[in-house]
Backbone as JSON, one array per atom type, in Angstrom:
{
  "sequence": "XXXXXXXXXXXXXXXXXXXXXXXXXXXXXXXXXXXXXXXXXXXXXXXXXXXXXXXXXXXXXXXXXXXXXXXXXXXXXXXXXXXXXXXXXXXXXXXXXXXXXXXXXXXXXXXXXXXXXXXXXXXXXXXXXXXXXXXXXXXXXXXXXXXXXXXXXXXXXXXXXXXXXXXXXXXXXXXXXXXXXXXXXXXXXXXXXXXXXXXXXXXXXXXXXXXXXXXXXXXXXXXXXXXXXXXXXXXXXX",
  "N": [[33.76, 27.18, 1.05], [32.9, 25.08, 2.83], [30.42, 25.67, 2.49], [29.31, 25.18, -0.12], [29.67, 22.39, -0.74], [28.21, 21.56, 1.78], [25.76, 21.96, 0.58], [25.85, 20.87, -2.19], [25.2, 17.9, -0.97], [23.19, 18.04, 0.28], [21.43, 18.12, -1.98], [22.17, 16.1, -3.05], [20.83, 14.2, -1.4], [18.24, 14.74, -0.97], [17.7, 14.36, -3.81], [18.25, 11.66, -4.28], [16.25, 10.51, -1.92], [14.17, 11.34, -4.13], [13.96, 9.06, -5.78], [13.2, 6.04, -6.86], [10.6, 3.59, -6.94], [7.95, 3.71, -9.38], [4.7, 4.13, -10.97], [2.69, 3.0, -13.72], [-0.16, 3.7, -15.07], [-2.12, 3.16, -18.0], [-0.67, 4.97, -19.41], [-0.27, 6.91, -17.43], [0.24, 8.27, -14.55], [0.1, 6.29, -11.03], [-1.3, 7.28, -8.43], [-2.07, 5.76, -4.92], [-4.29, 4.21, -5.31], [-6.08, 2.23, -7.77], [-8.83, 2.2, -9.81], [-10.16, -0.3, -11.59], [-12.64, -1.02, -14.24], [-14.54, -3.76, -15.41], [-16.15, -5.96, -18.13], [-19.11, -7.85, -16.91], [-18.45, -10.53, -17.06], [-17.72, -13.87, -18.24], [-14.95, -14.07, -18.42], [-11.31, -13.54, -18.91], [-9.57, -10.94, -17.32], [-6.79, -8.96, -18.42], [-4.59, -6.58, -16.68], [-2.45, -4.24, -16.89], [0.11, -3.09, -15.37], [2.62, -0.71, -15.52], [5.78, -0.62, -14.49], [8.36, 1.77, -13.38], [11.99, 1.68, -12.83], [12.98, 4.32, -11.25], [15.32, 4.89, -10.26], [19.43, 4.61, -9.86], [20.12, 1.95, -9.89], [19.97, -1.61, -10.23], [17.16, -3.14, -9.4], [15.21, -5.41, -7.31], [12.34, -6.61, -7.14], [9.67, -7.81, -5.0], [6.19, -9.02, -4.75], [3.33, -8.74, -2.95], [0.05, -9.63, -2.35], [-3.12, -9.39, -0.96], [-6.47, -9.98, -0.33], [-8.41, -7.98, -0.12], [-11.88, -8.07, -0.14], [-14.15, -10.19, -2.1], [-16.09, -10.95, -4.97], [-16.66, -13.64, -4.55], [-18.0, -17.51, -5.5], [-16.9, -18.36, -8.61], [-15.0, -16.26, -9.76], [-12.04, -14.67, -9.83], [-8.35, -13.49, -8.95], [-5.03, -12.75, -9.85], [-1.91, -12.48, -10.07], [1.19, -11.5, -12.62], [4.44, -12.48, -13.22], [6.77, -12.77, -14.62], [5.75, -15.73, -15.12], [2.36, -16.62, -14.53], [0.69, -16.98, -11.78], [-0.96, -19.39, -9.38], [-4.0, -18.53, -8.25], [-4.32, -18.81, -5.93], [-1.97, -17.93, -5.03], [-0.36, -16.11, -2.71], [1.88, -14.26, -2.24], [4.94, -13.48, -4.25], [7.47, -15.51, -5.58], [9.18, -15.4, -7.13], [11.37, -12.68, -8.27], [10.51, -9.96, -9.81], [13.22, -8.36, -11.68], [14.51, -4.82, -12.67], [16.34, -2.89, -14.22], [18.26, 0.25, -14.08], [16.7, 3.22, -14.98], [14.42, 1.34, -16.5], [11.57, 0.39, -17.59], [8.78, -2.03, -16.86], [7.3, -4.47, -18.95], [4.39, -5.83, -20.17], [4.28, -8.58, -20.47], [6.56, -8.68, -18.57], [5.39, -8.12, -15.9], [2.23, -8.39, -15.13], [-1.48, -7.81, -14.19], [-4.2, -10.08, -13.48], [-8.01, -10.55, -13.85], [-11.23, -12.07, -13.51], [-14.15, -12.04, -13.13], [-16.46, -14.27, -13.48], [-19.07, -13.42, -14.43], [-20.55, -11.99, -12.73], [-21.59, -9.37, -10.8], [-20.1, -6.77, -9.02], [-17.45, -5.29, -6.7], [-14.3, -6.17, -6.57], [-11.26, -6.32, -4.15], [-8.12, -5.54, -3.61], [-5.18, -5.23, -2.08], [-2.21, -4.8, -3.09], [1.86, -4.83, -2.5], [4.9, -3.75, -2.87], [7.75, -4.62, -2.7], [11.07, -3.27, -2.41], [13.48, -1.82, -2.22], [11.85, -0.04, -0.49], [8.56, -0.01, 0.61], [6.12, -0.38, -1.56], [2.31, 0.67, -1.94], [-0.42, -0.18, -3.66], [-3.86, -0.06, -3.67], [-6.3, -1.91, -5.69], [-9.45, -1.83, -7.32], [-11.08, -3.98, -8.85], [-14.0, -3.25, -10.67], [-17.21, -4.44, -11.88], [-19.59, -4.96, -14.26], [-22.51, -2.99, -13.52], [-22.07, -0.93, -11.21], [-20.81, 0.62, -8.18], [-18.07, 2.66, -7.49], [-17.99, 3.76, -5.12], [-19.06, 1.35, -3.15], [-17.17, -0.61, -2.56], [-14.79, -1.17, 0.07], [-13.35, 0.76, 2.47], [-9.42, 0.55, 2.43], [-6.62, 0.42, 3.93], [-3.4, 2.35, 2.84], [-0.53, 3.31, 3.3], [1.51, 3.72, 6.12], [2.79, 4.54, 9.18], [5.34, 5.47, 11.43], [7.41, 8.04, 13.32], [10.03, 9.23, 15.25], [11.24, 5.99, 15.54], [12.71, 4.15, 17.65], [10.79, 6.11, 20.04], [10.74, 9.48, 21.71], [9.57, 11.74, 23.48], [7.45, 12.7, 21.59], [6.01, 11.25, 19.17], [5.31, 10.37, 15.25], [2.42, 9.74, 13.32], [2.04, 8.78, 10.07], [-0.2, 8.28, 7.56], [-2.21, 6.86, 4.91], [-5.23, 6.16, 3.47], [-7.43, 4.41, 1.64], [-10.19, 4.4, -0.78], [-12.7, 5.87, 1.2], [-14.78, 6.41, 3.11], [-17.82, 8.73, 4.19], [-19.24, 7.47, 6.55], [-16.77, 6.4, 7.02], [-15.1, 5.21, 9.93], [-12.36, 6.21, 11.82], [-9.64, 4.99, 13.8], [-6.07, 5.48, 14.68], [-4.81, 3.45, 16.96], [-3.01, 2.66, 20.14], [-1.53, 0.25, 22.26], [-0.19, -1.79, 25.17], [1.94, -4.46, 25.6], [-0.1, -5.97, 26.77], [-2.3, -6.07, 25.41], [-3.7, -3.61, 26.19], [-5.62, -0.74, 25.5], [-4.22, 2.48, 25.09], [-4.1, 4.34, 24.35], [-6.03, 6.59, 22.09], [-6.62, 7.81, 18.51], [-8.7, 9.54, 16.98], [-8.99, 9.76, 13.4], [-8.82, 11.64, 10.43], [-10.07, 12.41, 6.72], [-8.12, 11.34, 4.02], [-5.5, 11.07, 3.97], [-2.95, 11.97, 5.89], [-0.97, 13.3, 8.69], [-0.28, 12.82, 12.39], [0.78, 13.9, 15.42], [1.54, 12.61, 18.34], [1.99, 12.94, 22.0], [4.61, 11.45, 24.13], [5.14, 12.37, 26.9], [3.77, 11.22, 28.57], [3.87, 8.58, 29.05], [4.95, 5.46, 30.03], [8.21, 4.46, 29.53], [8.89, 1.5, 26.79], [8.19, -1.39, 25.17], [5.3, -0.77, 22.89], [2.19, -1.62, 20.79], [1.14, -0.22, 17.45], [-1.77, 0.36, 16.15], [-3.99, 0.53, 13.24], [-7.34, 1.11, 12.87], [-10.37, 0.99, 11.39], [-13.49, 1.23, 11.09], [-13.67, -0.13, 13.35], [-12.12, -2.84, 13.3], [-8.75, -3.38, 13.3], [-6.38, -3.2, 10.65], [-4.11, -2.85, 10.32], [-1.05, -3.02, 11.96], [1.94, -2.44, 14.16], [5.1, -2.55, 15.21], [5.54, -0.3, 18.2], [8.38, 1.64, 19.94], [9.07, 3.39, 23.18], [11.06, 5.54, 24.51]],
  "CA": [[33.86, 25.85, 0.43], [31.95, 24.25, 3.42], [28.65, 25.44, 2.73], [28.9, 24.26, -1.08], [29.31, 21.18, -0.17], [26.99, 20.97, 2.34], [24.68, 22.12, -0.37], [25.89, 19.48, -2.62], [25.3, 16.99, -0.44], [22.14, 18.04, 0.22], [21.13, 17.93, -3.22], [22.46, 14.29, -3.29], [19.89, 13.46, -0.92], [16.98, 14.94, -1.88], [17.62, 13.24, -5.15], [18.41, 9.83, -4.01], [15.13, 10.27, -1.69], [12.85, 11.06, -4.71], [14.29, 8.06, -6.5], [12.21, 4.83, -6.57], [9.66, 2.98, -8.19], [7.01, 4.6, -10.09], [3.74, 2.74, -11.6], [1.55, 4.06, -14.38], [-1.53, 2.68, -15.97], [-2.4, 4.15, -19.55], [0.18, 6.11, -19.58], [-1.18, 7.72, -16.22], [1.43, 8.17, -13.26], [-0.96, 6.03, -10.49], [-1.22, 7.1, -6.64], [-2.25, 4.95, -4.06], [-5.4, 3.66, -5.98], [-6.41, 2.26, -9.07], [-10.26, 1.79, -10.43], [-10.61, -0.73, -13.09], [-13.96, -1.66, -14.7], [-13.75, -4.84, -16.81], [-17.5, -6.37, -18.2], [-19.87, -8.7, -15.69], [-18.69, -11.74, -18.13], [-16.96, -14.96, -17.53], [-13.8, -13.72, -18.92], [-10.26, -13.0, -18.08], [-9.04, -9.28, -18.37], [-5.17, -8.5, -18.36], [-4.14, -5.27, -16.32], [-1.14, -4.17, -17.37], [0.67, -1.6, -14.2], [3.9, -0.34, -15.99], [6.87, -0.12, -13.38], [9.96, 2.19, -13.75], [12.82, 2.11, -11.76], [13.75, 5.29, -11.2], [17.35, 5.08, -9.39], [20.25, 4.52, -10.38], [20.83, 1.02, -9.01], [19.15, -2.65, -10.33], [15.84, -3.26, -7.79], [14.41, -6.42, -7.44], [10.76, -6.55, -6.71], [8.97, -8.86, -4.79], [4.83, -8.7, -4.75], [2.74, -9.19, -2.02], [-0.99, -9.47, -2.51], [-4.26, -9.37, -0.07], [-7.83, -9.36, -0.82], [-9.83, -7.49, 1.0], [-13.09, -8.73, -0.38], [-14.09, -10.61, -3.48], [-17.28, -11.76, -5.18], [-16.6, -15.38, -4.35], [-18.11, -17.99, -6.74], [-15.71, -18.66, -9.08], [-14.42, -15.28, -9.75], [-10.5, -15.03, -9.81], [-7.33, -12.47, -9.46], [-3.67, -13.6, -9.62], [-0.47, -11.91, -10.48], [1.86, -12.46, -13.26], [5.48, -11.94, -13.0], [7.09, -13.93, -16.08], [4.43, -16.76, -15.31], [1.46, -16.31, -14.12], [0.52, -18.1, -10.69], [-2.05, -19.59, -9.22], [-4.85, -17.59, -7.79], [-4.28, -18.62, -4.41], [-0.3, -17.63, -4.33], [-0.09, -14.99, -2.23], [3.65, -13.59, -2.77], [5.74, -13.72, -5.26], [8.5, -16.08, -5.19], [10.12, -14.9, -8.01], [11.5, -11.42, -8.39], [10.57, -8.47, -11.14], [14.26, -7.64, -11.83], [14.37, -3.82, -13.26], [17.26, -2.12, -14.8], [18.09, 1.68, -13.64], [15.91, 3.45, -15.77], [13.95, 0.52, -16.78], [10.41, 0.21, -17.46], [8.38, -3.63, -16.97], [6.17, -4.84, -19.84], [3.34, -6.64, -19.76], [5.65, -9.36, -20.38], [7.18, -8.79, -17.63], [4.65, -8.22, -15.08], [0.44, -7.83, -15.35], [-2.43, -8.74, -13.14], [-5.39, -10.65, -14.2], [-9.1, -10.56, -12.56], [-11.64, -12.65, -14.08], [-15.33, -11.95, -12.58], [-16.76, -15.48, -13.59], [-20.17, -13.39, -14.71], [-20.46, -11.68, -11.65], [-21.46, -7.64, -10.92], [-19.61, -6.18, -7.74], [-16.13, -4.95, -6.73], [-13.27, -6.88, -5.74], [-11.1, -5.14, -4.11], [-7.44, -6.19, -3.42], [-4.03, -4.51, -2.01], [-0.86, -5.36, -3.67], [2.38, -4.45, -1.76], [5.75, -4.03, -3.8], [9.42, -4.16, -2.02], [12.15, -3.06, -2.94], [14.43, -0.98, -0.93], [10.8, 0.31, 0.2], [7.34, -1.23, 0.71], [4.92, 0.55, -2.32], [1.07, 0.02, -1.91], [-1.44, 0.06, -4.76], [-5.63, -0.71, -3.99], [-6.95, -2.28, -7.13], [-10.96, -1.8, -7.39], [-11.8, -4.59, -9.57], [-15.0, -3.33, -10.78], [-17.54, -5.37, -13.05], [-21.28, -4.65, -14.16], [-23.22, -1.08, -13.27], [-21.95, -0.56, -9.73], [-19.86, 1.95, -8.19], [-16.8, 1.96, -6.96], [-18.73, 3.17, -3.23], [-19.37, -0.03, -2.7], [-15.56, -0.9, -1.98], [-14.5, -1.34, 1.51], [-12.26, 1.64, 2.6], [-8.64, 0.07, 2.85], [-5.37, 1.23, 3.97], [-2.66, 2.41, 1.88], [0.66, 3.22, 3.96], [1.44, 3.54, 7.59], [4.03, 4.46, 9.6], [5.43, 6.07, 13.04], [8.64, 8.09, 13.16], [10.82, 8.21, 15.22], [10.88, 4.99, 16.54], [12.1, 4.63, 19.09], [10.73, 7.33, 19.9], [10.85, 9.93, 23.33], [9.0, 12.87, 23.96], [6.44, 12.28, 20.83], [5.57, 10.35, 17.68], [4.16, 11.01, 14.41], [2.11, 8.73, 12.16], [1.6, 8.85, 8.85], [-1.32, 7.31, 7.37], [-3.0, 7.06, 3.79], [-6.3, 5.25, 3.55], [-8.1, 4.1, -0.22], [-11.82, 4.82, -0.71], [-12.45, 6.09, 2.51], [-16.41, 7.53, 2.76], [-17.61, 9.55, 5.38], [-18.86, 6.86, 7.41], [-15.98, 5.09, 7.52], [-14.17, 5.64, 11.11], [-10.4, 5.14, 11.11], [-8.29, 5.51, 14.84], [-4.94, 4.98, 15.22], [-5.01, 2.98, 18.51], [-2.16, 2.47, 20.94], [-1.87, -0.7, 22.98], [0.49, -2.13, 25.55], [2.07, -5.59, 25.53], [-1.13, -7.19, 27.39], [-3.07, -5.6, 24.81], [-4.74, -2.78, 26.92], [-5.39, 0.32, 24.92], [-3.49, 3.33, 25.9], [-4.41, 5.79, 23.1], [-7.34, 6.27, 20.81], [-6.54, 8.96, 17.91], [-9.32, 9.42, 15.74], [-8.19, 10.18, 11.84], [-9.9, 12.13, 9.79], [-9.22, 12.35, 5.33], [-8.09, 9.85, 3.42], [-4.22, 11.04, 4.32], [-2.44, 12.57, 7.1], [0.19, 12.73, 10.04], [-1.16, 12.83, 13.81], [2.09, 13.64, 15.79], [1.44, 12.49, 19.95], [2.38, 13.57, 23.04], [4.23, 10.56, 24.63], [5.65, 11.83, 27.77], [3.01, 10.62, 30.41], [3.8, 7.44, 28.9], [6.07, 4.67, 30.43], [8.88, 3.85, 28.46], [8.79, 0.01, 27.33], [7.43, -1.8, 24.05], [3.73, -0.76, 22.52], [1.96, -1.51, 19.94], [-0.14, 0.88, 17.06], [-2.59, -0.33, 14.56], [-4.85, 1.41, 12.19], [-8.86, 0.56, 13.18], [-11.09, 0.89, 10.63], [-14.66, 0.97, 11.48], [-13.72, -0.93, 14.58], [-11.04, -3.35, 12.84], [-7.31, -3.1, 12.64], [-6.06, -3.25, 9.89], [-2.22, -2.89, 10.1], [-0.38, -3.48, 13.56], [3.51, -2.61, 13.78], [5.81, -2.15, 17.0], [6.24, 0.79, 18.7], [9.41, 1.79, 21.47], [8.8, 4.49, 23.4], [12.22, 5.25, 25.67]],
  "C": [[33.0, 24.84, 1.17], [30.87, 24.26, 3.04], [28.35, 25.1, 1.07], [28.83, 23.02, -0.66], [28.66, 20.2, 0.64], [25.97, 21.2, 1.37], [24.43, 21.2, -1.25], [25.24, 18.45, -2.23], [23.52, 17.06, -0.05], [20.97, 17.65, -0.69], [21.06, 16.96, -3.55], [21.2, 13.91, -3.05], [18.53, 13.64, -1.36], [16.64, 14.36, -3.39], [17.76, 12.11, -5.22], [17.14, 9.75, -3.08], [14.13, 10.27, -2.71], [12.77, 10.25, -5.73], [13.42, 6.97, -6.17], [11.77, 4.53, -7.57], [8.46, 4.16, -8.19], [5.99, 4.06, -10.78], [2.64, 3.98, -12.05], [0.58, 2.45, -15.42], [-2.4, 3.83, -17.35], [-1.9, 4.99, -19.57], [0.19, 7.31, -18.39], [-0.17, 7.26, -14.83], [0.16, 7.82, -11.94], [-0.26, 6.79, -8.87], [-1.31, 5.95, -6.22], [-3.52, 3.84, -4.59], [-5.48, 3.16, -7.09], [-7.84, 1.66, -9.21], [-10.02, 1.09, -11.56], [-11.77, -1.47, -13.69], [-13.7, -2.53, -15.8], [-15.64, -5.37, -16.76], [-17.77, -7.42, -16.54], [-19.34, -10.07, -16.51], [-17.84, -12.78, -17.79], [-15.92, -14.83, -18.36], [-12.77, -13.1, -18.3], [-9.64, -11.96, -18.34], [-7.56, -9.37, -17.72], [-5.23, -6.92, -18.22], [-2.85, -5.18, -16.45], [-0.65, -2.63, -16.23], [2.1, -2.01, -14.81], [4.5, 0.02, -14.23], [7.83, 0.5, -13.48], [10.63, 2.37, -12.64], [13.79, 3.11, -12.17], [14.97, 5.29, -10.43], [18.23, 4.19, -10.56], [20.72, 2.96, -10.43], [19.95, -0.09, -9.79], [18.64, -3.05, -9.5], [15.62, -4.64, -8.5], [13.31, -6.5, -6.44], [9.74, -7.44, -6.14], [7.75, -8.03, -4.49], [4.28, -9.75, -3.69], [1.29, -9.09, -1.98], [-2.31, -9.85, -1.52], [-5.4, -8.71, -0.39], [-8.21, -9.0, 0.37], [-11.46, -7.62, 1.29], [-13.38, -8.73, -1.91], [-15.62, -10.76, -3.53], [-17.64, -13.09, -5.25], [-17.24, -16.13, -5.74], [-17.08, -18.32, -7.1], [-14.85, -17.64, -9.67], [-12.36, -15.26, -9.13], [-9.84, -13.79, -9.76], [-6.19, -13.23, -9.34], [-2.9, -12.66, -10.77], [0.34, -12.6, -11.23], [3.32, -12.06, -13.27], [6.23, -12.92, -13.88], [5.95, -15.02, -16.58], [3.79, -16.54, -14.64], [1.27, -17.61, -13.18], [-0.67, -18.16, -10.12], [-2.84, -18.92, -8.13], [-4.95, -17.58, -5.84], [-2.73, -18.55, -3.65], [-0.63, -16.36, -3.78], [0.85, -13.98, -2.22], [3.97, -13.93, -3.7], [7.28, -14.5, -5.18], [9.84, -16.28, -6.01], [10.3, -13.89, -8.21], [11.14, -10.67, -9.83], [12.2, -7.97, -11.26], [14.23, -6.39, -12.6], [15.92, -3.16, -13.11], [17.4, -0.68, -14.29], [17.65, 1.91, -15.13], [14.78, 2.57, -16.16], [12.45, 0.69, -16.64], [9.52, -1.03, -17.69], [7.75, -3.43, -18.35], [5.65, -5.64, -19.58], [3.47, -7.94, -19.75], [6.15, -10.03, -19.14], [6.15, -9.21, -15.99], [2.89, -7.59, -15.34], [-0.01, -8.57, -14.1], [-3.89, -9.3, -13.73], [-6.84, -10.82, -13.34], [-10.11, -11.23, -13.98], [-13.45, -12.83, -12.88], [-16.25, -12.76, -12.34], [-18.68, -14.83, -13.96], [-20.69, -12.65, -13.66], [-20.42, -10.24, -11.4], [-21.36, -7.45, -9.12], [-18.27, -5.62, -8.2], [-15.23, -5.7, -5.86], [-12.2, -5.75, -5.15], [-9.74, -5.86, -3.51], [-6.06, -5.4, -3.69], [-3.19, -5.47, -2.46], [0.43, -4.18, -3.27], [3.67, -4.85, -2.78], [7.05, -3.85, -2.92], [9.99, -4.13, -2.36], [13.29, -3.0, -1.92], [13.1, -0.17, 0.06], [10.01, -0.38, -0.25], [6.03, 0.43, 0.14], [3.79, -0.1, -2.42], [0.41, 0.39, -2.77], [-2.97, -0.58, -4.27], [-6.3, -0.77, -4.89], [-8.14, -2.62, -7.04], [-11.4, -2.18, -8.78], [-13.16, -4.2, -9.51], [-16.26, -3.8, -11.83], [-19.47, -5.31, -12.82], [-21.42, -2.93, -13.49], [-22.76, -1.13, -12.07], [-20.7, 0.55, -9.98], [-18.46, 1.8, -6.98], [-16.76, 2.29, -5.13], [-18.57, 2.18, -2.58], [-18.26, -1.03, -2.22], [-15.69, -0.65, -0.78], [-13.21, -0.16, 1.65], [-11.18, 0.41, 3.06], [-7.18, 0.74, 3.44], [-4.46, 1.46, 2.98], [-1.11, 1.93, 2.56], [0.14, 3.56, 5.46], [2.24, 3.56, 8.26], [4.32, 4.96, 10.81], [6.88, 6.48, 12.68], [8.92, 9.08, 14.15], [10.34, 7.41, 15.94], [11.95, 3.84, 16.24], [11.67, 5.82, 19.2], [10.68, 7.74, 21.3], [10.08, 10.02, 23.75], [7.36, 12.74, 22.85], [6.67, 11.13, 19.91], [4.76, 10.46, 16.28], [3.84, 10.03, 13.73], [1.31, 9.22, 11.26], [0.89, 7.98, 7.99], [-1.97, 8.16, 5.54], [-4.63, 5.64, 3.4], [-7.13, 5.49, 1.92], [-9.79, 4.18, -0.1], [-12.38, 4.72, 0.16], [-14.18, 6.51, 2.12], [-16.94, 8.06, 4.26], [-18.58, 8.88, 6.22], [-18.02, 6.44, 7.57], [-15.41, 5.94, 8.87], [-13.15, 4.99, 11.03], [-9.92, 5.89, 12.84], [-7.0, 5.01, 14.48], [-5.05, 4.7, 17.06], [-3.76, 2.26, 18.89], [-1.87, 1.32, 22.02], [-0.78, -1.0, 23.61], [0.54, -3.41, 25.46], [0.98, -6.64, 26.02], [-2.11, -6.98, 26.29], [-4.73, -4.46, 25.04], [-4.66, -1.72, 25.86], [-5.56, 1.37, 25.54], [-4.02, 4.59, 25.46], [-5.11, 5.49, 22.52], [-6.88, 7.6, 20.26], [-7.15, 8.96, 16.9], [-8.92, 10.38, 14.97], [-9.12, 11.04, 10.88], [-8.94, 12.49, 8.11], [-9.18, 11.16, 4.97], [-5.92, 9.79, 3.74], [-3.9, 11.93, 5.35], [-1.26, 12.29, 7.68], [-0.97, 13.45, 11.41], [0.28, 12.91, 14.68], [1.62, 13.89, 17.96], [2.11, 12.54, 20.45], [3.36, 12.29, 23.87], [4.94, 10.9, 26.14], [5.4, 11.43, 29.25], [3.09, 8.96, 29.67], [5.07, 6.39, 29.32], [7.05, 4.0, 29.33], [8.75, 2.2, 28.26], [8.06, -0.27, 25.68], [5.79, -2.11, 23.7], [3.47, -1.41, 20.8], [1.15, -0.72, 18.78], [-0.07, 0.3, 16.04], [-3.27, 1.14, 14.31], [-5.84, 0.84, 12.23], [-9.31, 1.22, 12.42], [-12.52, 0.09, 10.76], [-14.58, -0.47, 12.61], [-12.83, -2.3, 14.21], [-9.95, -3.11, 12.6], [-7.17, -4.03, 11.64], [-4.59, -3.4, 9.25], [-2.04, -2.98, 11.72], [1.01, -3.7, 13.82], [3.81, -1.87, 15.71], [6.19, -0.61, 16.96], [7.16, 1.09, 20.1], [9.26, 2.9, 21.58], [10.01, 4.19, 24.85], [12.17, 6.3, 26.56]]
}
């Protein structure tokens, strides 16, 4: 009778872990990326990213948005979440409420990019929370170019455990990555000396380090990207 129930229970979890949000574009279940080509023209295009909440439970969704590089000018993006806000809100200060089961409409939530006449790629992460933190890189692209020409960005990013002892593993996903780009995970102590250099290789991975020539005490690890971090979260090492 024990080991059903541990089985059960198991079952629970694994099913309440692969619960979440879920985001499709033309009917198309998206990863970490999305390419969208809209003309070179001084016009405003409506992207429409469907959301379903898969669990059981009512999520509310706040959006978090960061360009990574635009075609300046007068070129525009901005998020709409009932009403559409102005191009230089950065968050969302109103929630996406979603139903279990539930899927947004365009209605509900779209994004809008507007090129102002203008051939390049914008290129601009959008960060979704829930009960977790989901990343999408949207490669506004407009006129003959290619979506190369994007700046590799990060996706996710993480360290587990942490605290952590004896090691550490991080898990990393990076968005149009090209084989120059260089990506470490770099290690730093509170003065900001660096302790560790772990160069990355892919566009995803885990890297799981050694830590126990290391003094216990609070570090920090980013994600460098061609010699820039890019993300930067605490790490305890006891």
């Amino acid at each position: 009778m024990k080991k059903i129930a541990v089985f059960v229970l198991f079952l629970f979890c694994v099913s309440a872990y692969s619960q979440g949000l879920k985001f499709f574009y033309h009917g198309e279940e998206l990863g970490d990326t999305l390419n969208v080509s809209v003309p070179a023209s001084d016009a405003e295009n409506e992207i429409t990213i469907q959301i379903l909440n898969d669990s059981p439970d009512t999520v509310r969704i706040m959006l978090r948005k960061e360009i990574i590089t635009d075609l300046g000018g007068d070129s525009y993006n901005t998020f709409c979440i009932g009403t559409c806000v102005d191009p230089s809100t950065m968050q969302s200060f109103v929630p996406l409420v979603l139903a279990p089961g539930e899927t947004s409409t365009s209605d509900q939530f779209h994004l809008l990019y507007n090129p102002a006449g203008l051939t390049g790629v914008c290129t601009v992460k959008y960060t979704f929370t829930a009960r977790s933190e989901y990343v999408i890189v949207v490669n506004y692209i407009s006129g003959e170019v290619s979506v190369a020409d994007a700046p590799a960005t990060l996706g996710s990013f993480s360290a587990y455990p942490n605290p952590a002892t004896s090691s550490v593993t991080f898990q990393y996903t990076l968005a149009n990555r090209s084989a120059s780009d260089a990506a470490n995970i770099v290690i730093t102590n509170l003065i900001g000396n660096k302790v560790r250099v772990i160069p990355v290789a892919g566009n995803s991975g885990k890297k799981t380090i050694d830590l126990s020539n290391m003094v216990a005490g609070i570090y920090f690890y980013s994600m460098e990207i061609n010699g820039k971090p890019v993300s930067t979260k605490k790490l305890i090492v006891k």
